[in-house]
C-alpha positions in Angstrom: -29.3 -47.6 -10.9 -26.2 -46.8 -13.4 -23.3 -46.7 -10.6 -25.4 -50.5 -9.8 -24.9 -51.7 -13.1 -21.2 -50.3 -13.4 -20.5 -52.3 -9.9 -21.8 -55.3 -12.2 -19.9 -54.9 -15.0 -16.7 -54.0 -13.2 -16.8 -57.1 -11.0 -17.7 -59.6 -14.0 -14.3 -60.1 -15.4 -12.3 -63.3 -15.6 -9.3 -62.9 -13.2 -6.9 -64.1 -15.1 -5.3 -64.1 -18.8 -8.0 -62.5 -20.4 -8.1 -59.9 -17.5 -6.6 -57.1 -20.0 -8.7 -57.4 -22.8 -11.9 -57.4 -20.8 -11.0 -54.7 -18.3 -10.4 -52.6 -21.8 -14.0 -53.8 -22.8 -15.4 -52.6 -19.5 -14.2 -49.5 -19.4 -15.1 -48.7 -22.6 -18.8 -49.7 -21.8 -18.4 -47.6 -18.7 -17.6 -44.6 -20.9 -20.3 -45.6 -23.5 -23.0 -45.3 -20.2 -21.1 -41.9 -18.8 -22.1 -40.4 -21.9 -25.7 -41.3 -22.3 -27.7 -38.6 -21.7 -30.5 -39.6 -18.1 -33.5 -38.2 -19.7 -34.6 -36.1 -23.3 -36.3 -32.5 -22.9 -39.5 -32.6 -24.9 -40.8 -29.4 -25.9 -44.5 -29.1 -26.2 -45.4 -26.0 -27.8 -48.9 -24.6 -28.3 -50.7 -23.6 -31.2 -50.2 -20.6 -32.4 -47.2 -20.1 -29.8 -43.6 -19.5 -32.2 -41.8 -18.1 -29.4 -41.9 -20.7 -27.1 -39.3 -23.1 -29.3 -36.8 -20.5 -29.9 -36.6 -19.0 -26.2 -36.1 -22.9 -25.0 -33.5 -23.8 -27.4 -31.6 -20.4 -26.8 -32.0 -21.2 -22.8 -30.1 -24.6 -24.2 -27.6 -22.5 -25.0 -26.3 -20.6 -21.8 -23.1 -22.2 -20.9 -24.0 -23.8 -17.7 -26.7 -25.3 -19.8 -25.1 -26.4 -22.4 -22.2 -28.2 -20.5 -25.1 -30.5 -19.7 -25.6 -31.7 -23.4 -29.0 -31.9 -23.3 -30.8 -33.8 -25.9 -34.3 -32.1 -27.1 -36.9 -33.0 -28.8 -40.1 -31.0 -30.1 -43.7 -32.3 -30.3 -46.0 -30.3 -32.7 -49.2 -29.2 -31.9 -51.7 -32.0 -32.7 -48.7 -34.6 -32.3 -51.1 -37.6 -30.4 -47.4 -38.1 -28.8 -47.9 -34.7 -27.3 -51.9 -35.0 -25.8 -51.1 -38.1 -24.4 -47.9 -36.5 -22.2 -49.7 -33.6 -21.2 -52.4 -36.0 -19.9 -49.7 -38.2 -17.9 -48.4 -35.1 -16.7 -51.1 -33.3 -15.5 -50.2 -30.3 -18.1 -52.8 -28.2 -19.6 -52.9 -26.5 -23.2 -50.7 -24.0 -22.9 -46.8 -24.5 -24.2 -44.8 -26.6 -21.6 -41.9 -29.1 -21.2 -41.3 -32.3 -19.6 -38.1 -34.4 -19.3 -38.7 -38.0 -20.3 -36.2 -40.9 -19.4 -35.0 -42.4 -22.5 -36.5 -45.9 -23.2 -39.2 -46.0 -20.6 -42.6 -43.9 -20.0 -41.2 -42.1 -16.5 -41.7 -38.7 -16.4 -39.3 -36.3 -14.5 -39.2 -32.7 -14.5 -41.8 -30.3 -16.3 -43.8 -26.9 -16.5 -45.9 -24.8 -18.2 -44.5 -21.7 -20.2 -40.8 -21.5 -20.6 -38.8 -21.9 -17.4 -36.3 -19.9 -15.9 -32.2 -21.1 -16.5 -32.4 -22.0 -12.4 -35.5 -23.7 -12.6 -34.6 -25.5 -15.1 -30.7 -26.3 -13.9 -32.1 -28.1 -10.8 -35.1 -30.4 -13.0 -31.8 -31.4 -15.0 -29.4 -32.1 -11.9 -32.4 -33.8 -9.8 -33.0 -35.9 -13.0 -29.2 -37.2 -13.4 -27.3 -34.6 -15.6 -23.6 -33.6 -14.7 -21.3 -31.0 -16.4 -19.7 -33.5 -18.9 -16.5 -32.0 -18.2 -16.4 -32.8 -14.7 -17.8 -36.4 -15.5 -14.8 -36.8 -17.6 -12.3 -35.4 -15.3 -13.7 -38.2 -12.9 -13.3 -41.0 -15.4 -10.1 -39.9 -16.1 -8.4 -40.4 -12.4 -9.7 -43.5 -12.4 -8.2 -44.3 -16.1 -5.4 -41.8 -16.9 -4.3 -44.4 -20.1 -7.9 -44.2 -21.5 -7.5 -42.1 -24.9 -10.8 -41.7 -25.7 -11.9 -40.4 -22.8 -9.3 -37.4 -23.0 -10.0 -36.8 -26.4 -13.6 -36.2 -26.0 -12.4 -34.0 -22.9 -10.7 -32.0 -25.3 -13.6 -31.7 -27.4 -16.0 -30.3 -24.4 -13.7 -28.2 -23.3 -13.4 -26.4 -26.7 -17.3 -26.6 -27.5 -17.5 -24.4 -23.6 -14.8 -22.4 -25.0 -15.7 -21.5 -28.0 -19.6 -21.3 -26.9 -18.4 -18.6 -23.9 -16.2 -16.7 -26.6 -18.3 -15.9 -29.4 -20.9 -15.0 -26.8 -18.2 -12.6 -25.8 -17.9 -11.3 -29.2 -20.0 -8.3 -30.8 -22.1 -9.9 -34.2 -20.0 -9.2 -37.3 -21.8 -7.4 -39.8 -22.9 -8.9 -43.2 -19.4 -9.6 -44.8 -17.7 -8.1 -42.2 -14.7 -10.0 -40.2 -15.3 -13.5 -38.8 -14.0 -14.4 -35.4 -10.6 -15.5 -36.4 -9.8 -11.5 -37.2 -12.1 -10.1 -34.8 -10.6 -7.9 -31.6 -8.8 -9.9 -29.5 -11.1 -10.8 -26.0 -10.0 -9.2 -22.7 -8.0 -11.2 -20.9 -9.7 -11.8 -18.3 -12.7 -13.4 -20.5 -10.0 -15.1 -22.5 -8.3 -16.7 -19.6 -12.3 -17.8 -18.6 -13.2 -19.0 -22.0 -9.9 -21.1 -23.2 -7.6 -21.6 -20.0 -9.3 -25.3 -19.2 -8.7 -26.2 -23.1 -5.3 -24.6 -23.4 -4.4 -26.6 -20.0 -5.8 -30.1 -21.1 -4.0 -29.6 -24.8 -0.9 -28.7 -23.4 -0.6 -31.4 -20.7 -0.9 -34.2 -23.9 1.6 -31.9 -25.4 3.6 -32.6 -22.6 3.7 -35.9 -21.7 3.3 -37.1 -25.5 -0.2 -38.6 -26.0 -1.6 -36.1 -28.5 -0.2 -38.4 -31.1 -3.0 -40.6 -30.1 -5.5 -38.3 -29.3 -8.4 -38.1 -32.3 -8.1 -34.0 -32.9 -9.8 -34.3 -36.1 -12.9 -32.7 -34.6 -10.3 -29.0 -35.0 -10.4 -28.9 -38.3 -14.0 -27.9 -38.6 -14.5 -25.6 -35.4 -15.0 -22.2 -36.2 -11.8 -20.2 -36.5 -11.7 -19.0 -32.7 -8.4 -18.3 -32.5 -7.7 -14.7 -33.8 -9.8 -13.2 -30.7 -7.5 -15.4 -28.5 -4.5 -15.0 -27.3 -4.2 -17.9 -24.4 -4.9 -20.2 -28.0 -2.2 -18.5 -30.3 0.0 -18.9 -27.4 -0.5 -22.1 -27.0 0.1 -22.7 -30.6 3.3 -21.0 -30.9 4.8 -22.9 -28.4 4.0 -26.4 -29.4 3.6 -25.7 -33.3 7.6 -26.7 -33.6 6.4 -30.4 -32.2 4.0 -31.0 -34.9 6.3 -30.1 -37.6 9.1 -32.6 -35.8 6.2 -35.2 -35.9 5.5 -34.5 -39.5 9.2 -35.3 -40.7 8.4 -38.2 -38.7 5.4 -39.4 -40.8 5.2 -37.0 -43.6 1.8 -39.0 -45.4 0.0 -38.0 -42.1 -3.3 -36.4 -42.8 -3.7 -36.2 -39.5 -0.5 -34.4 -38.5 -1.2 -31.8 -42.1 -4.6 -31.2 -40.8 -3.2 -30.0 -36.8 -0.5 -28.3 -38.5 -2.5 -25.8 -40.7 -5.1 -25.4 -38.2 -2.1 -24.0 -35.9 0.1 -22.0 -38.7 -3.0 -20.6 -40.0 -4.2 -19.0 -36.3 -0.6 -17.6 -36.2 -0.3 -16.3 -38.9 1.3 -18.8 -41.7 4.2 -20.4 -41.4 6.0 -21.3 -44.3 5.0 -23.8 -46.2 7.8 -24.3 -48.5 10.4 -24.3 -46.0 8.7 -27.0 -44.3 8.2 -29.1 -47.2 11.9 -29.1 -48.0 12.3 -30.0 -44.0 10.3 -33.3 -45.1 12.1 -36.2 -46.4 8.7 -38.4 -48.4 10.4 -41.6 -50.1 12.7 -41.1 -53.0 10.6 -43.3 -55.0 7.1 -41.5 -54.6 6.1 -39.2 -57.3 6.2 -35.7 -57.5 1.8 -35.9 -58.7 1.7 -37.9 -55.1 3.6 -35.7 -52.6 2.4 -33.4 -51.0 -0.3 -36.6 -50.0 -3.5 -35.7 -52.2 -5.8 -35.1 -48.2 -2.5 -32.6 -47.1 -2.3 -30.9 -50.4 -5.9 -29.9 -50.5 -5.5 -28.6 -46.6 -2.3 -26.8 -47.5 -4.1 -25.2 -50.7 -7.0 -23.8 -48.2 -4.3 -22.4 -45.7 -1.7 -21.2 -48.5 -0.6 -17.5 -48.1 2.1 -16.2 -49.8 3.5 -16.5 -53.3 6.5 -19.5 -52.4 3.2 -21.5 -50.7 1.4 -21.1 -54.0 4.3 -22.1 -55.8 5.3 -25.3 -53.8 1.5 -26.4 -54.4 1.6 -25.6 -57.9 4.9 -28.2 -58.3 2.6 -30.8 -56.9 -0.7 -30.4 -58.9 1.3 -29.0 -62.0 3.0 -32.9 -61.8 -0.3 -34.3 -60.6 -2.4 -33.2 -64.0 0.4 -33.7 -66.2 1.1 -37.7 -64.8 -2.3 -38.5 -65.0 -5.1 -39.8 -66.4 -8.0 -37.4 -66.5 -12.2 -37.5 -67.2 -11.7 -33.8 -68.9 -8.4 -35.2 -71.2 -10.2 -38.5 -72.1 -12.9 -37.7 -75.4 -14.5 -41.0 -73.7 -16.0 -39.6 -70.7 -17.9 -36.6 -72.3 -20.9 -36.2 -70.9 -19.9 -38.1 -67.5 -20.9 -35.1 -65.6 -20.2 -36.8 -62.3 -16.5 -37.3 -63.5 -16.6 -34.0 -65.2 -17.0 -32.3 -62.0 -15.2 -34.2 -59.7 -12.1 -34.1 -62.0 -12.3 -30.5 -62.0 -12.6 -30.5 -58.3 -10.0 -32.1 -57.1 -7.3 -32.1 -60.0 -8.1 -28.7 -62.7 -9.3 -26.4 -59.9 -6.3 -26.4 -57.7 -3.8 -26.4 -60.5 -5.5 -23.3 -61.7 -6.0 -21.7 -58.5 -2.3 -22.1 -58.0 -1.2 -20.5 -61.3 -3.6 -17.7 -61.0 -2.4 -16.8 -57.6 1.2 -16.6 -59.1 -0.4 -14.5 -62.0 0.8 -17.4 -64.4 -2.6 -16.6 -66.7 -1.1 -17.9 -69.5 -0.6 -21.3 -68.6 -3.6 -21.9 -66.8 -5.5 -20.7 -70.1 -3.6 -23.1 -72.1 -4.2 -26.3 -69.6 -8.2 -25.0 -69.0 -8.7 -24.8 -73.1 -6.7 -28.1 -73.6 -9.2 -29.7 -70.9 -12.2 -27.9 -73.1 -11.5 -29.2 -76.8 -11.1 -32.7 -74.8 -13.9 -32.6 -72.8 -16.4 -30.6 -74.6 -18.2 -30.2 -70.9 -20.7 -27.5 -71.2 -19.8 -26.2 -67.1 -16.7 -25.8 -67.3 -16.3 -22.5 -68.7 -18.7 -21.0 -65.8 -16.8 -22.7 -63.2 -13.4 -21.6 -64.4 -14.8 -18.2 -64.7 -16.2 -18.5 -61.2 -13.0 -19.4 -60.1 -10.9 -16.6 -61.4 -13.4 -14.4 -60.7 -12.6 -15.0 -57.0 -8.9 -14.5 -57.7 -9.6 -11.3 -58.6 -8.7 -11.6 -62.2 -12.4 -9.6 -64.0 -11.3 -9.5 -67.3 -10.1 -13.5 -67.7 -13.4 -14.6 -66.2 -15.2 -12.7 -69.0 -13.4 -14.4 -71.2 -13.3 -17.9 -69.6 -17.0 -17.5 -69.2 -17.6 -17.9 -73.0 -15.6 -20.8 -73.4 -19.1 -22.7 -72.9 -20.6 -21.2 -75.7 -17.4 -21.8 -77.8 -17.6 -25.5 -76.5 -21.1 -25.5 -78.1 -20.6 -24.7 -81.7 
């Protein structure tokens, strides 16, 4: 019925001048039915029966399985939803599942008790479901140019990566290392887990259409890439590109964000030597450059003292230009403005100055931003925060600035 309805659509499309537009249209509604999933696993679990969830959903999670994006769904015990299925489907009491096309009442696959990953690999592939990579590797010979298509690509192929890797991986203890310092994997389970991502990524390397490709997904997968060496190769040898594209388009969020996912899985790079790399306009402010989204990406990747110091230059400028909620008497008890001053303007600057050990003037901008402000929090948060840069005896003594505040 779908390849039917994509014969349809394909063949509905003027011939002539409007020929582009639609044939854009058309492909982009043949991707939109590629990705819809053929049917939903419902879950039907018994009274009384807590295992039965748990041992589907980590089934879901096998990497054949999960390539196949399943969509579930869990019906309660007692759910009427649920005693009417089991009566359509001939089930009994006990805990089963049953795949249900979406938008209709046609049953497909179904069982009682948890199945096996076989048993249930050939309900899916009788009821429609494809390895989403392969689906998109088809789409994609048929429309190279489509940028969508090889962006989500991109995205599956780092989900089966990173799914097959940290499966690979021994747990880390309660506050022990995360994957991104973990032991490196063999190679042989590297080249399995990340050689189809590393090979995608580097051909849009190579012929130039990353610049179009949405990436933004990267910045919140887990950090992967310290057990990896196929990904910090890959990074090492295109990293130089992305800085040339930054002096390029130095605002770029986009480009910030790629760059300090990269530096930051190979170690660091410098950060001040590639800001004075950058050329921003000569009439933008110091406050405004780094761009306020890149500054607060650099701040989370910053390493070393000359990265610190390059960041404290911009928010130093940024606080003392500007108007601020904890500087204006006005806005006491805004707490909404209270906070989200201190968030993205009094934080970083302290942070910085702290990390360069520069207590003194971070006391004298935090106390300035008290007798202004009055705000009862801020004392806890600044001691919080310097607390975390490892500085015990100024957070005891930050942490009574609140009761100070009070009197």
């Amino acid at each position: 019925m779908r390849s039917a309805c994509l014969a349809l659509l394909l063949a509905a499309g003027p011939p002539l001048a409007g020929q582009g537009a639609v044939a854009r249209v058309l492909r982009a509604r043949e991707l939109e039915l590629l990705d819809a999933p053929p049917a939903t696993l419902l879950l039907l679990p018994a009274a009384g029966d807590r295992a039965f969830v748990p041992a589907l959903q980590a089934l879901l999670d096998h990497p054949a399985l999960a390539a196949l994006r399943v969509p579930a769904q869990v019906l309660p015990p007692g759910d009427p939803e649920a005693a009417r299925l089991r009566a359509q489907a001939g089930l009994g009491v006990g805990s089963a599942w049953i795949l249900r096309e979406p938008g209709t009442r046609r049953l497909g696959g179904r069982g009682l008790g948890a199945p096996t990953e076989p048993a249930l690999l050939d309900a899916l592939h009788a009821e429609g479901f494809q390895d989403r990579a392969a689906i998109l590797t088809a789409y994609l010979r048929r429309h190279p140019e489509n940028r969508e298509a090889r962006a989500q690509l991109l995205q599956v192929l780092w989900s089966r990566g990173e799914l097959g890797a940290l499966r690979g991986l021994p747990p880390a203890p309660a506050g022990g290392p995360t994957p991104a310092k973990a032991e490196p994997l063999s190679p042989v389970r590297d080249l399995e887990c990340w050689s189809p991502f590393t090979g995608a990524l580097d051909a849009a390397f190579r012929d130039g259409s990353w610049r179009e490709l949405d990436l933004g997904w990267l910045a919140d997968a887990p950090p992967v890439e310290g057990a990896s060496p196929t990904l910090q190769g890959l990074y090492i040898r295109w990293l130089p590109e992305v800085e040339g594209a930054l002096r390029e388009d130095p605002s770029s969020e986009a480009l910030w964000s790629l760059w300090c996912r990269m530096s930051g899985a190979t170690g660091g790079r410098h950060l001040d030597a590639l800001l004075a790399s950058l050329a921003p306009s000569p009439l933008t402010p110091p406050g405004d450059w780094p761009p306020e989204g890149a500054a607060r990406l650099l701040l989370a990747a910053a390493k070393t003292p000359a990265d610190w110091q390059a960041l404290e230059t911009h928010y130093a400028a940024a606080w003392d230009a500007g108007s601020h909620p904890l500087l204006d008497r006005a806005a006491r008890g805004a707490e909404e403005a209270l906070a989200a001053d201190w968030r993205d303007s009094l934080e970083p600057l302290l942070t910085c100055e702290l990390r360069l050990g520069a207590t003194a003037r971070a006391e004298a901008v935090l106390r300035a931003a008290r007798d202004a402000s009055r705000w009862s929090g801020l004392g806890a948060k600044a001691a919080a925060l310097a607390e975390r840069c490892g500085q015990k005896a100024l957070a005891a003594r930050w942490a009574a600035l609140d009761r100070e505040a009070a009197r």
